[in-house]
C-alpha positions as a Markdown table, in Angstrom:
| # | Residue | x | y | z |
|---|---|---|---|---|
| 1 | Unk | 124.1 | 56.7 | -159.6 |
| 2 | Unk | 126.3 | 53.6 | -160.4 |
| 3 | Unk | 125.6 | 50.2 | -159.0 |
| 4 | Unk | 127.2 | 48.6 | -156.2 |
| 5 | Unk | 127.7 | 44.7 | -155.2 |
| 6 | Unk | 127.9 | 43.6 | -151.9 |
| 7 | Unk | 127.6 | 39.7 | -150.5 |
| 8 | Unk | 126.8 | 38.9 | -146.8 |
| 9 | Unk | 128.4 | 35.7 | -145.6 |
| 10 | Unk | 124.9 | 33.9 | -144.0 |
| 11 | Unk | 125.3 | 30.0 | -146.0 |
| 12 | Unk | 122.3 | 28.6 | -147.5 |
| 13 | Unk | 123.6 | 26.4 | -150.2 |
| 14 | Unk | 121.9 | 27.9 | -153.8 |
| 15 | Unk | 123.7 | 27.4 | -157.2 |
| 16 | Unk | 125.6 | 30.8 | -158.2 |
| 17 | Unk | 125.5 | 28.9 | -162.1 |
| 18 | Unk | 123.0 | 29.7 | -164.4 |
| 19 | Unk | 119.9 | 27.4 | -164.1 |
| 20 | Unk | 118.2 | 25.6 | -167.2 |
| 21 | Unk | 114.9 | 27.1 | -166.1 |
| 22 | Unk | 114.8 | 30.7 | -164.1 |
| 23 | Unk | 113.0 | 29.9 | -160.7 |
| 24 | Unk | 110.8 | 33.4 | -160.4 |
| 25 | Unk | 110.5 | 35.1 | -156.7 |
| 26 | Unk | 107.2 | 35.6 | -154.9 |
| 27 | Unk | 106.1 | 39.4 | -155.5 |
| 28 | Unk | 105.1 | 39.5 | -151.7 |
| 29 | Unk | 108.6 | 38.3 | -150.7 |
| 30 | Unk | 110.8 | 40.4 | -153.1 |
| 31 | Unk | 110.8 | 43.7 | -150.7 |
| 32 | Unk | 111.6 | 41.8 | -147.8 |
| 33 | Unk | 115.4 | 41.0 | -149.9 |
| 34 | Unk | 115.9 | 44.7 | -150.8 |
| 35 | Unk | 117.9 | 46.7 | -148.0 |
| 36 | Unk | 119.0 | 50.2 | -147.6 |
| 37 | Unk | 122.6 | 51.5 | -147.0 |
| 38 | Unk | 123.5 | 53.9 | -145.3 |
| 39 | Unk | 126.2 | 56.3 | -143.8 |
| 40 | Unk | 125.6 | 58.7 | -140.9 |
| 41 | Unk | 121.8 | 58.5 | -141.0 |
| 42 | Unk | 121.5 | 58.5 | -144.4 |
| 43 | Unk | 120.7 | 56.5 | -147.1 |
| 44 | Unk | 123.3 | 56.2 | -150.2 |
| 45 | Unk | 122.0 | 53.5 | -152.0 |
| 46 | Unk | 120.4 | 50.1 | -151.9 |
| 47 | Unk | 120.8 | 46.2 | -152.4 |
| 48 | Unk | 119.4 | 43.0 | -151.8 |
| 49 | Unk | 120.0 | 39.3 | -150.1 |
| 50 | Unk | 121.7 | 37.2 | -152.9 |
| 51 | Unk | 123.0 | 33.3 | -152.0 |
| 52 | Unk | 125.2 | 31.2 | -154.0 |
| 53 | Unk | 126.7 | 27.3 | -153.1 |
| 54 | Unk | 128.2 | 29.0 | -150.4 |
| 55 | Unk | 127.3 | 32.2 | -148.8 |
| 56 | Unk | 124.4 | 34.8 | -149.0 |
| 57 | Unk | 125.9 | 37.9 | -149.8 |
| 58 | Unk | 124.2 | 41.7 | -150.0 |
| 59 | Unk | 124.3 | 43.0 | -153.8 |
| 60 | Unk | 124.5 | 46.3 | -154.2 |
| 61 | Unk | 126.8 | 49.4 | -156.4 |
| 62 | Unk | 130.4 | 49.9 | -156.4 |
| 63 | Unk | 130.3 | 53.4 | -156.0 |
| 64 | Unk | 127.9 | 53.3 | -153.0 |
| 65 | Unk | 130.6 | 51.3 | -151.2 |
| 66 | Unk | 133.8 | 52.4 | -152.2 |
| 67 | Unk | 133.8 | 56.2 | -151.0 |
| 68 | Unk | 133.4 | 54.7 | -147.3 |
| 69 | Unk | 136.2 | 52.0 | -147.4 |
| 70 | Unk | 138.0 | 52.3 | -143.9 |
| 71 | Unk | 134.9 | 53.4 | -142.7 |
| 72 | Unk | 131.6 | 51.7 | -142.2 |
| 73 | Unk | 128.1 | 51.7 | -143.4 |
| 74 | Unk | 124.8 | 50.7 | -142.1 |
| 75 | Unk | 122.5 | 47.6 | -143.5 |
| 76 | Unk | 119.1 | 48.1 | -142.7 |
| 77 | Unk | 116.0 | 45.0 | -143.3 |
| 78 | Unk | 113.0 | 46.1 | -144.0 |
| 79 | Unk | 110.4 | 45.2 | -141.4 |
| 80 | Unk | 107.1 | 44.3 | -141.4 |
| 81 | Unk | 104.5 | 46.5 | -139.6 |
| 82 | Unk | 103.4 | 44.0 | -137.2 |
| 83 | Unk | 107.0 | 43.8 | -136.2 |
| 84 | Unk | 109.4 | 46.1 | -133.8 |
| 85 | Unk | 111.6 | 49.1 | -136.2 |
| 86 | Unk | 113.5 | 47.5 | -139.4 |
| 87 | Unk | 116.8 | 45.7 | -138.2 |
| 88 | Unk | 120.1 | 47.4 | -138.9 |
| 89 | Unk | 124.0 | 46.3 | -138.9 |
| 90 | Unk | 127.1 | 48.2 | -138.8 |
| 91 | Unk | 129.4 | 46.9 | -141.6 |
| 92 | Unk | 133.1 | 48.1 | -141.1 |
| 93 | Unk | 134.6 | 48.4 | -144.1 |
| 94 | Unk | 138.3 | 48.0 | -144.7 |
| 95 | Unk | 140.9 | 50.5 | -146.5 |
| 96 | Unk | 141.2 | 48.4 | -149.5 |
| 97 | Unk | 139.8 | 45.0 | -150.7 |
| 98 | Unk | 142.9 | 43.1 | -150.6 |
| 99 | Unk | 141.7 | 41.1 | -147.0 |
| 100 | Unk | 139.7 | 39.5 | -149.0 |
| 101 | Unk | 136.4 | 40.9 | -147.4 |
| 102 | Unk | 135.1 | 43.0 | -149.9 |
| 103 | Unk | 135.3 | 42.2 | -154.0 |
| 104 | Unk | 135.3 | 45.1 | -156.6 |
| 105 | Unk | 134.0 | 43.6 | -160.2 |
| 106 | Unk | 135.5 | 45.7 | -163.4 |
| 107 | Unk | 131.7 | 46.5 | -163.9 |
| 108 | Unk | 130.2 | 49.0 | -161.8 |
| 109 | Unk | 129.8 | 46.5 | -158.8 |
| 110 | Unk | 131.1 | 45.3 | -155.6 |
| 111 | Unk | 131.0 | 42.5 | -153.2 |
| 112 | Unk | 131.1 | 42.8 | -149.6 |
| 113 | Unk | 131.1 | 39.5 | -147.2 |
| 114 | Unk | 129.4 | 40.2 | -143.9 |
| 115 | Unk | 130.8 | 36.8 | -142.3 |
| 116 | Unk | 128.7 | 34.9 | -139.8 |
| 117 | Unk | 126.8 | 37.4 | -138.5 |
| 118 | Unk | 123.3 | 36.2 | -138.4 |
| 119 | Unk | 125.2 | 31.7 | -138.2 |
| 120 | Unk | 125.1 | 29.3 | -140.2 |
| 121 | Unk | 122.3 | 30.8 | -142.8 |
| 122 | Unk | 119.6 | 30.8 | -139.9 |
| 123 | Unk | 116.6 | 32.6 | -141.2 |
| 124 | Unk | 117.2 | 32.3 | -144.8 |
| 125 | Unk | 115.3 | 31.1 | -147.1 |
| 126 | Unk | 114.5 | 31.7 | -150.8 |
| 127 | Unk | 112.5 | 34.1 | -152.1 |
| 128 | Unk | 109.8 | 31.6 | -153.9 |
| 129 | Unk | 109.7 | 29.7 | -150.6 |
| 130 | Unk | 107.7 | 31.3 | -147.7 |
| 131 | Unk | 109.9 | 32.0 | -145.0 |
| 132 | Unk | 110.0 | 29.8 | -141.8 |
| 133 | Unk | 113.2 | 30.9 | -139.7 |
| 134 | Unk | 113.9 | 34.3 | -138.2 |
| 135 | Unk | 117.0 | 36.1 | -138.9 |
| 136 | Unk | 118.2 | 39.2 | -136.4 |
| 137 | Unk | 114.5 | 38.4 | -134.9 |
| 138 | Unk | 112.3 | 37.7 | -138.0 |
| 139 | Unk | 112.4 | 36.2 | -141.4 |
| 140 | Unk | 114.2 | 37.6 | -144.0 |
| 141 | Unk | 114.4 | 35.8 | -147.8 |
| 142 | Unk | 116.8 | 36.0 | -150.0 |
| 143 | Unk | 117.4 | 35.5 | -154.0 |
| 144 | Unk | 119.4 | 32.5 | -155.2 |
| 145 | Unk | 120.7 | 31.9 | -158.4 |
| 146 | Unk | 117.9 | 30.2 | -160.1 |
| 147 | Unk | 115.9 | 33.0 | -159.7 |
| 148 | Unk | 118.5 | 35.2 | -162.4 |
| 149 | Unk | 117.9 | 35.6 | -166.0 |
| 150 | Unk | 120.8 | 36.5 | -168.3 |
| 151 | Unk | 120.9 | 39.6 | -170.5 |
| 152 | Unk | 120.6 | 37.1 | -173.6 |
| 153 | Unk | 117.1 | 36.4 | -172.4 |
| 154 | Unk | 115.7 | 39.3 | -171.9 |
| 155 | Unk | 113.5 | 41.0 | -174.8 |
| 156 | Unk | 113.0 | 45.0 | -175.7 |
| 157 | Unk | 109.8 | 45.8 | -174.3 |
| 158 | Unk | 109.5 | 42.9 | -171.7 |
| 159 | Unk | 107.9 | 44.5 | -168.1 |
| 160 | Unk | 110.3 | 45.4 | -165.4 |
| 161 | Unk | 109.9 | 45.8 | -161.8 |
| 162 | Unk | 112.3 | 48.0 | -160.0 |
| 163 | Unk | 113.2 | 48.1 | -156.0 |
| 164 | Unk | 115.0 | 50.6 | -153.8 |
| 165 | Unk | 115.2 | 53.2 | -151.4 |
| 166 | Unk | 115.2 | 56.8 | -153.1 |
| 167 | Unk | 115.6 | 58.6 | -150.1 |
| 168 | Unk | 116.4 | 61.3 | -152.8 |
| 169 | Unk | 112.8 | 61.9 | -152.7 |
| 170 | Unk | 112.9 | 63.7 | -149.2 |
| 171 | Unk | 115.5 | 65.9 | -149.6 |
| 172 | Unk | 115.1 | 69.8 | -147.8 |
| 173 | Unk | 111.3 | 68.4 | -146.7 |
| 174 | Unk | 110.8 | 68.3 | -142.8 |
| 175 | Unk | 109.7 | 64.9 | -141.7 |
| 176 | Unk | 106.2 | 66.1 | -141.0 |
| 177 | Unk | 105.8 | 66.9 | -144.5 |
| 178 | Unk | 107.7 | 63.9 | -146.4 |
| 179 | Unk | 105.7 | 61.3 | -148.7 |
| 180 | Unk | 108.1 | 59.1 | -148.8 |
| 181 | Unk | 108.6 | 56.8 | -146.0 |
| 182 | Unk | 112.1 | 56.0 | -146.3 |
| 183 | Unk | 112.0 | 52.9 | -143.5 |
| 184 | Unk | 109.8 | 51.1 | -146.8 |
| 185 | Unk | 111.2 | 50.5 | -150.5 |
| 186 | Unk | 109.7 | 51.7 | -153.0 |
| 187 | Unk | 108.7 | 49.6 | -156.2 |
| 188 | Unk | 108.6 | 51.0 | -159.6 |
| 189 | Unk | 107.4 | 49.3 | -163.0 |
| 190 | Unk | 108.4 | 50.2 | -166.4 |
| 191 | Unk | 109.9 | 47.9 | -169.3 |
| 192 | Unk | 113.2 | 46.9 | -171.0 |
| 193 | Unk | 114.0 | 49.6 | -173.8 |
| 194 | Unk | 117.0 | 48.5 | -175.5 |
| 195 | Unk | 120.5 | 46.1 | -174.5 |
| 196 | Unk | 123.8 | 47.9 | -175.2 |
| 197 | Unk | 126.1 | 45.2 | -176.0 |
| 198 | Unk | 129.1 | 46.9 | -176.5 |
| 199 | Unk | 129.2 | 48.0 | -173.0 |
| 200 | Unk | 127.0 | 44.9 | -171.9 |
| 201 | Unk | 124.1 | 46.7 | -169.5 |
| 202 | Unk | 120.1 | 47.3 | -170.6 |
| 203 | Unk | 118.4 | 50.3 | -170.6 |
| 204 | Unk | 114.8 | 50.6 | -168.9 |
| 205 | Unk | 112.3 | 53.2 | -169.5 |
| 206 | Unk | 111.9 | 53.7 | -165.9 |
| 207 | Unk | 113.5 | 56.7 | -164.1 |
| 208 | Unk | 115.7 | 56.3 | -160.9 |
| 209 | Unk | 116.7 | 59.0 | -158.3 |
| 210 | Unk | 119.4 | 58.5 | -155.8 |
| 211 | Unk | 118.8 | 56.4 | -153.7 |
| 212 | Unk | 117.8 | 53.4 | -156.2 |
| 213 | Unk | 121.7 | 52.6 | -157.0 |
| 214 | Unk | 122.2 | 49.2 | -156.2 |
| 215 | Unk | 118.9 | 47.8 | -155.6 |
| 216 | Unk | 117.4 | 44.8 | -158.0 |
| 217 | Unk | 115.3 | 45.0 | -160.9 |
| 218 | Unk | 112.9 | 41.9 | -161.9 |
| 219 | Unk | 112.1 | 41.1 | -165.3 |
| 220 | Unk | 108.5 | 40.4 | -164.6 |
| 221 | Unk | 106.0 | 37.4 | -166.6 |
| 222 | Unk | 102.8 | 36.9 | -165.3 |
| 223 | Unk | 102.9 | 37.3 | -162.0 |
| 224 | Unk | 106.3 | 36.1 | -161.4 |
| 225 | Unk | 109.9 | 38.2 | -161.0 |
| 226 | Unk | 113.2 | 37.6 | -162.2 |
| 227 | Unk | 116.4 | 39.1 | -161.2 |
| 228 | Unk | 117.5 | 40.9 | -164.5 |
| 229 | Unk | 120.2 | 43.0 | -162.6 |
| 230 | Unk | 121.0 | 46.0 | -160.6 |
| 231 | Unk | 120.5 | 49.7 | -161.1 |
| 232 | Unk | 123.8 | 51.3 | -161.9 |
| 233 | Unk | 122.7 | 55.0 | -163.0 |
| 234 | Unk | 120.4 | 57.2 | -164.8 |
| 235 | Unk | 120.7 | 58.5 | -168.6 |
| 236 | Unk | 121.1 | 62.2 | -168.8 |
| 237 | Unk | 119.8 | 64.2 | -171.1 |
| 238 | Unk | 122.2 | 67.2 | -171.4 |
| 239 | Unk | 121.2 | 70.7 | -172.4 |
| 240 | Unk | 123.3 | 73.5 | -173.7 |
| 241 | Unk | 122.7 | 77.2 | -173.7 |
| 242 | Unk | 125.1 | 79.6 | -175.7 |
| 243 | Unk | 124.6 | 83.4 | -176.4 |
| 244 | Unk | 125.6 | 85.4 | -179.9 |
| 245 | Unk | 128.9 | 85.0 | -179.6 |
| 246 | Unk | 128.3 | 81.0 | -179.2 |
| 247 | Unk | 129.9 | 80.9 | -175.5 |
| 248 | Unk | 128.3 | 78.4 | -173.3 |
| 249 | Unk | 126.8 | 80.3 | -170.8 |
| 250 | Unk | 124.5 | 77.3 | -169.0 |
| 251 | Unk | 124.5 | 73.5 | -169.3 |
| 252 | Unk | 121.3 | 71.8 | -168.0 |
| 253 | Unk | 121.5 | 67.9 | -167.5 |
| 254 | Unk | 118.5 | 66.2 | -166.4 |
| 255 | Unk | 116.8 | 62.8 | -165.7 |
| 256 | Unk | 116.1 | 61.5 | -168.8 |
| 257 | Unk | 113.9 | 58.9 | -167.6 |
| 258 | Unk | 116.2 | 55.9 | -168.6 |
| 259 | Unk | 117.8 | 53.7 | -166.7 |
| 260 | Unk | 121.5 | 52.5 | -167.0 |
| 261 | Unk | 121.2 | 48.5 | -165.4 |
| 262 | Unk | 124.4 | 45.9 | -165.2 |
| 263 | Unk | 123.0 | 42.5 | -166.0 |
| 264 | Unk | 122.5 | 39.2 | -164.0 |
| 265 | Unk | 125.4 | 37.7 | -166.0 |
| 266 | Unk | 128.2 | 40.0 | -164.3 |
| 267 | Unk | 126.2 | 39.5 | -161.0 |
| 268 | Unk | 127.1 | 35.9 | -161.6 |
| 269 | Unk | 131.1 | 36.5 | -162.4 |
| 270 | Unk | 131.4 | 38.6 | -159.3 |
| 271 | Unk | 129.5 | 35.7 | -156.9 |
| 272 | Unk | 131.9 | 33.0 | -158.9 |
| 273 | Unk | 135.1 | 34.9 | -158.0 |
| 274 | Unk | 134.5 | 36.4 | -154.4 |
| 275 | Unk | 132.9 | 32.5 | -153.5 |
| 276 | Unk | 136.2 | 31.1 | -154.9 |
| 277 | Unk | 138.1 | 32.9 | -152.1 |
| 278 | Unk | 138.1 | 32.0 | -148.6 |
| 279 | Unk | 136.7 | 28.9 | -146.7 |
């Protein structure tokens, strides 16, 4: 899994910068920001809502994206239960980023602007404010900039909240027998376990399946969440077999139950350099 980041073009003004004091996001709202993506009826990774000064973009991982450029994916919202079957838009995706549409970070990340498809930010709203406006027929919050904390402050064994859609989960399982409900993200808790700085991502103690890459993990304090970054990939944990003669003859590699995630700070570069293009 590697993590993807892609920004939908919707315009409520939110500060891309880093704020003096986080802002954290309502637990109840957070799902409603996390989407799924998908290709041909099936789901390759996740993301979420994110707004800067400009735009509202869909974050997500690079290498959920860029195997479909000059092809298309599908963004599905989640949708409430006392509301019709989620919402979902076809994103055409170019052959290369040069049209300035879609913005590859050197980080495992990419940015994708939607344009004006739901006008003029109509339905958007933050994720610590409870929603009023309805976006492709309902309300749908997003995650601004205040609401990110930088790699610098986040601690070792601070809790974490992660988001996404493993769809992973259901594989070779008839639908009548599935336990996952892949129209619903799944949330799953586990706490910061080291930063590498060399290569500048943390490591969480809480396993991810395919599916997760892309989608946001939330530092969480009390009861509040903060965007520490996105779920790039999993840390193996690589077994090798060898008989007398010391030839390999089987390599195991397995979830180690780690997780590989880029930091809010390169969130921030990408959002400052695709918002620095276009009108």
């Amino acid at each position: 899994m590697k993590a993807l980041a892609i920004l939908v073009l919707l315009g409520r003004p939110c500060a891309a910068a880093a704020a003096a004091a986080p802002v954290p996001a309502l637990p109840e709202l957070v799902r409603e920001t996390v989407v799924s993506i998908s290709t041909g009826g099936k789901v390759v990774g996740s993301g979420y809502l994110q707004s800067t000064d400009k735009w509202i973009y869909v974050i997500s991982a690079k290498h959920v994206i860029q195997p479909y450029m000059g092809s298309a994916v599908e963004v599905t919202f989640w949708a409430p239960q006392d509301t019709a079957a989620p919402s979902t838009t076809r994103i055409n995706l170019p052959e290369s980023a040069v049209d300035h549409s879609v913005f590859f970070s050197t980080a495992d990340a990419v940015a994708l602007r939607f344009g004006s498809f739901w006008g003029h930010g109509r339905g958007v709203v933050p994720a610590n404010v409870h929603p009023k406006s309805n976006i492709v027929g309902r309300t749908v919050p997003v995650i601004d900039g205040a609401m990110l904390v930088d790699m610098a402050e986040v601690a070792p064994t601070e809790d974490v909240v992660l988001v996404g859609y493993p769809s992973s989960l259901n594989n070779y399982m008839e639908p009548e027998n599935r336990f996952y409900d892949d129209t619903d993200p799944l949330f799953r808790r586990g706490m910061v376990a080291g930063k590498n700085r060399q290569r500048n991502f943390l490591l969480i103690d809480a396993a991810v399946l395919p599916g997760n890459s892309g989608g946001p993990v939330f530092v969480k304090r009390a009861r509040d969440l903060f965007l520490a970054g996105i779920t790039t990939d999993f840390v193996p944990s690589v077994s090798i077999s060898k008989n007398e003669r010391g030839v390999v003859t089987s390599v195991s590699v397995q979830n180690a139950g780690y997780t590989v995630v880029l930091p809010s700070d390169r969130i921030r570069e990408l959002l400052l350099r695709a918002d620095a293009v276009g009108n």
